[in-house]
N, C-alpha and C positions, 0 to 999 in steps of 0.2 A: 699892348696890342690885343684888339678883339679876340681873335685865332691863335694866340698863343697856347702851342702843346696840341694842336687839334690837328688830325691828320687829316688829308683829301685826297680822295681820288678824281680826275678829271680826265675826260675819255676825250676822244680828238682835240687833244691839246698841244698839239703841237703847231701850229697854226690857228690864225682867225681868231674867232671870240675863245675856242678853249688856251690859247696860248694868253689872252688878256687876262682869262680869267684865272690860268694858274698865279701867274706874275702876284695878281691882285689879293690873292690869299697867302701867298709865302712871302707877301708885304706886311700882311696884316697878323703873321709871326705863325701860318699852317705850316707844318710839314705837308711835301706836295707827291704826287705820286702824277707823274704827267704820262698818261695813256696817249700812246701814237700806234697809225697802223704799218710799221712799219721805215718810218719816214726817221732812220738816225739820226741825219744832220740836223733835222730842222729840232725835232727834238732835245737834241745834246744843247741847241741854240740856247732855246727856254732853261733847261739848266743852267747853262753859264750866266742868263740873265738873274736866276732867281740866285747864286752862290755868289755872284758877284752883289747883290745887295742883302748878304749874309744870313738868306734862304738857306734850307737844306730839302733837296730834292734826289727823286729819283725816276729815270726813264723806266719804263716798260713796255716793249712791242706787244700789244695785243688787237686780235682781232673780235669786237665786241659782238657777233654776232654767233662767236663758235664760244657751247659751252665750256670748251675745254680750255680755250685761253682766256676765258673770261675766269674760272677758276682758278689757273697760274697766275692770272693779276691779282686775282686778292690776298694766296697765298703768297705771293713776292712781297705785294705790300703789307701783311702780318708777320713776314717773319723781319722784315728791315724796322716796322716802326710801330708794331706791337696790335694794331687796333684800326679801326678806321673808326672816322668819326663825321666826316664828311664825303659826300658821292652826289658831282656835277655829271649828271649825261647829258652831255656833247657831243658826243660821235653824229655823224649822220653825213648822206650825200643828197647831191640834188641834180637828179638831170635833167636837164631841159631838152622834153620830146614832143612831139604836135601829137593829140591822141591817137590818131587813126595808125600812126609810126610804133607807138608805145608796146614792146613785146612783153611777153611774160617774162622772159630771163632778166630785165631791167624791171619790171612790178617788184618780180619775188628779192632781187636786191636790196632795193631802197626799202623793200619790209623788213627785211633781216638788217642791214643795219641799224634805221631809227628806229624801229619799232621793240624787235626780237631784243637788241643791244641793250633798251634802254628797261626792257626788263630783266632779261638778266644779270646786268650790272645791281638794278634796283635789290631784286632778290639776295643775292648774291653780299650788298653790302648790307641789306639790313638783316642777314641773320646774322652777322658780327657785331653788328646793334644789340641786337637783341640781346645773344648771349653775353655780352659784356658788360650788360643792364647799365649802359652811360645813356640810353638815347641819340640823337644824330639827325642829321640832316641830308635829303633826297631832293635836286633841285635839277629840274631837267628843262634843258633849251628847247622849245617848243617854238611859236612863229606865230607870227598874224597871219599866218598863212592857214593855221589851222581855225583861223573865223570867218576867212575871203576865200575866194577861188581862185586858181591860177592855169590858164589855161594849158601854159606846157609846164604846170606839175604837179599833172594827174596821179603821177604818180608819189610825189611827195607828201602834198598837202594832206591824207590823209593821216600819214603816219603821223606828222606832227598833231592831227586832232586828236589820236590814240594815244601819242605822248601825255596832252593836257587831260584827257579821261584818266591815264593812266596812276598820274600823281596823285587826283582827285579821290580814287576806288583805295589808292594805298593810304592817303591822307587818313580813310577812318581805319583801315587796317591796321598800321603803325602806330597812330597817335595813342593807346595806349601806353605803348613800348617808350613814348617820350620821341619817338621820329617823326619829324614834319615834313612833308613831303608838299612842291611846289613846284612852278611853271614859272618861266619868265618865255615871254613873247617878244620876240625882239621883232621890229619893223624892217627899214632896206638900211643894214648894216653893209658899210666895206671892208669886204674879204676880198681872198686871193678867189674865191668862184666870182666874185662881180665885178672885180678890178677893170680886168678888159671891158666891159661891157658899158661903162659909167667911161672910159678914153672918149668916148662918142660927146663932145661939149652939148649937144643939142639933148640927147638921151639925157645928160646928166642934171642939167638944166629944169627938165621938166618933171624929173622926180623928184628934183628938190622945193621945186616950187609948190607941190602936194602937202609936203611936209610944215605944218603950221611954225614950228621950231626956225623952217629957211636953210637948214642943212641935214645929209645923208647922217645915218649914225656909225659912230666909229668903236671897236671892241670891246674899249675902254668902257663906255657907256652900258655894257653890258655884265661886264666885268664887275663893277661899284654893286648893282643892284643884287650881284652874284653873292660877293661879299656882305651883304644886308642878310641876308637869304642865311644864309651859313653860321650867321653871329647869335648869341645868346640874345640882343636887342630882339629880333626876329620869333622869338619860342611862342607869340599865342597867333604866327601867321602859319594857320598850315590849311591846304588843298585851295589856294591858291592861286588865280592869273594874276600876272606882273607883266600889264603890256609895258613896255619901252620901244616906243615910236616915234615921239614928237609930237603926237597928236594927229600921226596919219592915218588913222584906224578912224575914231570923230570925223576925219573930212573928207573921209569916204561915201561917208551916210548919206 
C-alpha cells in the first residue's frame, strides 16, 4: 500500500469529504489522526470504520482556529505515532448569508476557521517536517469557489482563495524541506451542508445538468485525488490546483 507507515493528520473529518478522505488514506495502509470539532459520535464513527478494515486511527477534538488546541493536536499526534507525515486541511464552514445580512461576528468566523485553521495546522505540521528531515505532504481543500463568485458566500469564497494562495507561497517555502504543498478544488460535492438543499428534484436537476460528467460529486471523488496528493507518485506536484468538478468550472466560461 502507497501510505504505508505514513501518518496523517485530517482536520474536519469527521464528516463530509474529511471523513472520505480519512477512510481513503488508512485504506491506503496511513496511520490517521481524525481531527473533529467536537463532534464524538461522528467521529468515533470514522474510527470504527477505519479499525474495522484494519486501519489504526485516532480521534482528536480540536478546534483548528485556537492556537492552542491546534498545538494539543500535534502533540497528541507525536506522542501516539511518533511524526506526522501527512496534513489534509479540511476544516472549514460555509454560511450562506445575502451580503447586506452579512455581520462581522459571521466575516471574522468563517476567517478563523478556513483560513487562520489552515495556517496554523500548515505551520504547525511542517515544523515536524522539517525537523524530522523526512519531508511531507500539505494538501488543503480549497473550492471552485475560490475562482467563481457566490453571492451568499461572501464570506467564504475568499478564504478558500487564501487557502489556494496559501499552498502556493508555502509551495516555494517548503519545497526545499522536501514538503509539497497543494490545493484540490472540489466542485458541488454531497455533504451533509447541501444534502437538504439538492431534496428540491427541480434544484438538483439543474445543477447536475451543468456538470458535463451528468452527476453532483460524491466524497469519494475527492478522497482518490486526496490520496494522489499524499503518495510518493505525487513528489514533483507541488503548489498546485487539482480542480475536481466534472468539468463544471469549463462550462461556466
Amino acid at each position: 500500500m502507497r501510505l504505508t507507515d505514513k501518518v496523517a493528520v485530517i482536520t474536519g473529518a469527521s464528516r463530509g469529504i474529511g471523513r472520505a478522505i480519512a477512510i481513503r488514506l488508512a485504506q491506503d495502509g496511513a496511520r490517521v489522526v481524525v481531527d473533529h470539532p467536537g463532534e464524538n459520535d461522528a467521529a468515533q464513527e470514522v474510527i470504527a470504520a477505519i479499525r474495522a478494515q484494519g486501519g489504526e486511527a485516532l480521534a482528536v477534538a480540536a478546534d483548528v482556529s485556537s492556537p492552542a488546541q491546534v498545538q494539543s493536536l500535534f502533540q497528541e499526534t507525536e506522542q501516539r505515532f511518533g511524526t506526522v507525515d501527512i496534513l489534509v486541511n479540511n476544516a472549514g464552514i460555509c454560511p450562506f448569508v445575502e451580503w447586506f445580512d452579512l455581520t462581522e461576528a459571521v466575516w471574522d468566523q468563517v476567517q478563523q476557521v478556513n483560513l487562520k485553521g489552515a495556517f496554523l495546522c500548515s505551520q504547525a505540521a511542517s515544523r515536524i517536517m522539517r525537523d524530522q528531515g523526512h519531508g511531507g505532504r500539505i494538501i488543503s481543500v480549497s473550492s471552485i469557489s475560490a475562482l467563481v463568485g457566490g453571492s451568499f458566500q461572501t464570506a467564504y469564497t475568499p478564504t478558500k482563495a487564501g487557502i489556494r494562495s496559501l499552498m502556493q507561497s508555502l509551495a516555494i517555502v517548503l519545497g526545499p524541506y522536501g514538503i509539497t504543498c497543494n490545493s484540490i478544488l472540489p466542485g458541488t460535492v454531497l455533504t451533509d451542508i447541501n444534502r437538504e438543499h439538492y431534496r428540491d428534484p427541480q434544484v438538483l436537476a439543474r445543477d447536475t445538468q451543468r456538470v458535463p460528467v451528468g452527476r453532483l460529486g460524491q466524497p469519494e471523488d475527492i478522497a482518490g485525488v486526496a490520496a494522489f496528493l499524499a503518495s510518493d507518485e505525487a513528489a514533483y506536484i507541488n503548489g498546485a490546483d487539482v480542480l475536481v468538478d466534472g468539468g463544471l468550472f469549463v462550462n461556466l466560461q
